[in-house]
N, C-alpha and C positions, 0 to 999 in steps of 0.2 A: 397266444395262439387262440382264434376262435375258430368254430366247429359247428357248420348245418350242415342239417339231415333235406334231401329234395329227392324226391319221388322222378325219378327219370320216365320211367315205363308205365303203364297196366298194359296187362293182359288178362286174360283167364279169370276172373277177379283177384289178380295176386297185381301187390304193389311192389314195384324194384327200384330200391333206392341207393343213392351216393351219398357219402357224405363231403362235405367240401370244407376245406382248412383255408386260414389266411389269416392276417396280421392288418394290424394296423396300417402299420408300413407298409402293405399291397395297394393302399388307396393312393401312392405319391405316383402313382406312374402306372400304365398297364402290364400287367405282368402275365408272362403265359402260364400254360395249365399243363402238367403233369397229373396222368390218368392213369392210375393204377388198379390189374387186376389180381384179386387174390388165388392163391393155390388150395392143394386140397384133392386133388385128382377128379375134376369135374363133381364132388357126389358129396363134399363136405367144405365148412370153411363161411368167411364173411368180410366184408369190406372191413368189420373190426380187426381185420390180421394184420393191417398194414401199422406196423412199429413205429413209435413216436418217434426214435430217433429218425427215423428215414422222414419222416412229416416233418422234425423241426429242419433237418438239414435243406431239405426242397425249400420251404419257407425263407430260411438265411440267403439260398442261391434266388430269390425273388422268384417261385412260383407261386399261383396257388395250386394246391395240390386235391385233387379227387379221387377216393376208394367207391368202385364199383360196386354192388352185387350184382348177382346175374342168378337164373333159374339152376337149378343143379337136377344132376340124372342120380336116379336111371328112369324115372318118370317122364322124363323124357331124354332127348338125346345130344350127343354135344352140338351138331347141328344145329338143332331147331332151337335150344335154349341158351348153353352158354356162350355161343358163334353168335348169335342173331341179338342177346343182348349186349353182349359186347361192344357190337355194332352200334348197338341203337343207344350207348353211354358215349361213345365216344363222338356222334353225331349232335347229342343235346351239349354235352360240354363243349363242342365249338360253337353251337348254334343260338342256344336256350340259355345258357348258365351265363354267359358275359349281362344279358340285358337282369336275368332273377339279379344277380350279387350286386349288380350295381344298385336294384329299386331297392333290396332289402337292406344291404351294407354300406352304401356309397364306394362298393373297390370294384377299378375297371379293371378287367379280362380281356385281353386279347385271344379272339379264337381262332386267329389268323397261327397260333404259334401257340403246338403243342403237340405230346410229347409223350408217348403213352410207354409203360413198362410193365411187370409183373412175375410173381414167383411161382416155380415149377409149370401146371398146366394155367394159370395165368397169364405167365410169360407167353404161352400160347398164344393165347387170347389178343396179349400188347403186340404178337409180331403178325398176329393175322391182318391187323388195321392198316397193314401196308398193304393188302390185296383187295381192300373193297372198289366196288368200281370207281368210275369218276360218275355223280361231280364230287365227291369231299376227295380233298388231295390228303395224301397222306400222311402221317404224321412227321414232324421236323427229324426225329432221330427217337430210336427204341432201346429200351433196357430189359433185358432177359437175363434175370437171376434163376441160374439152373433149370432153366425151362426145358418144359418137350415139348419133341422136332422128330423128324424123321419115324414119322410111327407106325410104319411097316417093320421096324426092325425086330427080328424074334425077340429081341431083351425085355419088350417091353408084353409079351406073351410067354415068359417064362416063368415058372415060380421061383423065387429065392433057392438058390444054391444050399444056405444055412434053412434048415427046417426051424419053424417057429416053436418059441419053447412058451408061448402063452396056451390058454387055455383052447379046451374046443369050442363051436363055436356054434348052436343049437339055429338049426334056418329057419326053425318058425318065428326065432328072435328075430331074426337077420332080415327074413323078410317081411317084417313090419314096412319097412323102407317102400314095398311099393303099394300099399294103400296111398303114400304120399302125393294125393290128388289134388289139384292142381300142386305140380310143384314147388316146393320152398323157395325162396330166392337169398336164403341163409340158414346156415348151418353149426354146427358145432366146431370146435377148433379140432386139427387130425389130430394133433396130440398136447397132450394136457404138461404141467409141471411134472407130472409120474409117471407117462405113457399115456398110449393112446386109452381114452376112456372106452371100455367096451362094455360098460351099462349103459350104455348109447346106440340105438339097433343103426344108425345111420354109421356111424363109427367105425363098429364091429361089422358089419355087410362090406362095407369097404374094406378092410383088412380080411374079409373072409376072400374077398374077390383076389386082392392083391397075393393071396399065399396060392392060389391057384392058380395064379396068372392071366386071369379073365376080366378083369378090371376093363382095360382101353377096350375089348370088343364087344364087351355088353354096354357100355354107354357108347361106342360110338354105333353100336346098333348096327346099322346099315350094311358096312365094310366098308362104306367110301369112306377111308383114310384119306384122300388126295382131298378132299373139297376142308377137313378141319385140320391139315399140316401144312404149314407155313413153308417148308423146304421145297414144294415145288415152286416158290416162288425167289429164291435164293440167287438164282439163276438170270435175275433179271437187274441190270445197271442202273434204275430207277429205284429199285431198294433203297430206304431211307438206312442212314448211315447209325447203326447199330453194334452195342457194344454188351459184350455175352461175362456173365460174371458166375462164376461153376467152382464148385471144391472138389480136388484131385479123389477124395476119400468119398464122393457119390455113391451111394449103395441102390436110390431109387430110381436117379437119372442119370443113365451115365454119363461122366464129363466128355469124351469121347463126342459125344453128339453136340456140345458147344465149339469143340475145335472142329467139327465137319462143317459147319455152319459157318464157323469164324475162314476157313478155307475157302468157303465155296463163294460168299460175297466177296473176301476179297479177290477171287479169280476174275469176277464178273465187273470189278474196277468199281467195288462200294467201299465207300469208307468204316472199316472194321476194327473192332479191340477185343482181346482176348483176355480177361486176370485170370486166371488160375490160382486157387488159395490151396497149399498143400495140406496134406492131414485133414481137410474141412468136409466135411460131413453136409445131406441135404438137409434144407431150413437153417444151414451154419448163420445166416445173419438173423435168426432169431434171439440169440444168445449173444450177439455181437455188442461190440461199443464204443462208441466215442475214444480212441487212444491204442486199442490193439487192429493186430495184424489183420482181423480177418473185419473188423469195421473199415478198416482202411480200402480195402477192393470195394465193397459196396460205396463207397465215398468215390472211388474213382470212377464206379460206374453213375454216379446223379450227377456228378461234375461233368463228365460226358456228356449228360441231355442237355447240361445249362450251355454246354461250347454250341449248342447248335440251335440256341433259342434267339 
């Protein structure tokens, strides 16, 4: 497996880069592109989330595969930052990235076929790329591992039912986070081997937001929910054929909102799949692997992008 770093964007003097996987064996043929955005609730997180297994598997099914970054909030807003880079990654990887791979590697890319996915407010991000205008058509087929959708729903302005038993949680730590001028376009992981690290003010402000339940309307700022939810777009038989992959045991997202989603395409006559992994917990394929039950859905769901490459 080899591994470059490319600079997709500037803005603001901040650089935002992908990295890009592939193999030898990418060079015998053109192989499409799998675009992956990571999660993290817009505010934490990095193209480093994306799990070797899930890299080597796309690799075996002949993609090459791309981990985005993108701007993160609350410095700025899901809008302007993580909506608009998303855009602007999944634009150079069909446009820019076939001609870089081939001057720098000799491996041809097809940008005509590809195939974008991504975990929790990522997945966001993978199903927004079916609403940009034309001209770039949309992606071939999307993977949403427990993503949010539907985000007018009170669930996602509530606090946790269970009160948190971690520490308190001092704002003048917490709000270190918005000196964060121009904003990052990478972050810390949400949660570490032990828990989420809260000697990390970016961390801990996220976790401060989430036990209040003020998280999604302070990054999305505005209240236009409709322009960063993909759900009003569900609705439409042009929908790239999409396949939702969610653990019954969700405590952050609820699964509920993968089967509204898996409903409402298929109403609209899109081609839709639904796994359900029981007892699975959010981030459940970070722990996942090669031979158990809950590697296995995540496997169903890459198999999926490759039926439609």
């Amino acid at each position: 497996m080899e591994k470059k770093e490319y600079t997709f964007k500037e803005i603001s003097n901040t650089s935002i880069a992908a990295d890009v996987y592939y193999t030898k064996d990418s060079a015998k043929s053109k192989s499409p592109i799998a675009l992956h955005y990571h999660g993290g609730n817009f505010v934490v997180g990095s193209k480093a989330l994306l799990g070797e297994p899930h890299v080597k598997k796309l690799l075996e099914l002949g993609f090459v595969v791309v981990s985005a970054n993108y701007r993160l909030c609350p410095t700025t807003t899901v809008y302007d930052g993580p909506v608009q880079d998303a855009f602007d990654a999944y634009n150079w990887a069909r446009t820019i990235l076939p001609d870089k791979l081939k001057a720098d590697a000799g491996i041809e890319v097809d940008g005509t076929r590809i195939v974008t996915f991504g975990h929790s407010c990522g997945a966001t991000l993978a199903l927004l790329t079916a609403t940009l205008p034309p001209p770039p058509p949309p992606p071939l087929a999307i993977l949403d591992l427990f993503g949010m959708k539907y985000l007018r729903d009170p669930a996602y302005s509530t606090p946790p039912a269970t009160p948190s038993n971690g520490p308190p949680l001092d704002p003048a730590f917490t709000h270190k986070i918005f000196a964060d001028i121009p904003p990052p376009s990478a972050g810390p992981s949400p949660v570490g081997p032990s828990g989420p690290d809260l000697s990390n003010y970016r961390v801990a402000w996220m976790l401060s937001q989430l036990r209040a339940g003020t998280l999604l309307a302070t990054v999305v700022a505005d209240g236009d929910y409709e322009r960063v939810d993909p759900a009003g777009a569900f609705g439409r038989a042009a929908f790239p054929p999409t396949c939702f992959v969610h653990g019954a045991a969700d405590a952050l997202v609820d699964c509920r909102f993968s089967v509204r989603a898996h409903e409402a395409l298929r109403a609209a006559g899109v081609e839709t799949e639904l796994v359900v992994v029981e007892g699975a917990a959010h981030g459940f394929d970070a722990r996942a692997g090669p031979g158990d039950e809950e590697w296995g859905a995540v496997e169903r769901g890459l198999e999926f992008l490759k039926a439609h490459v």
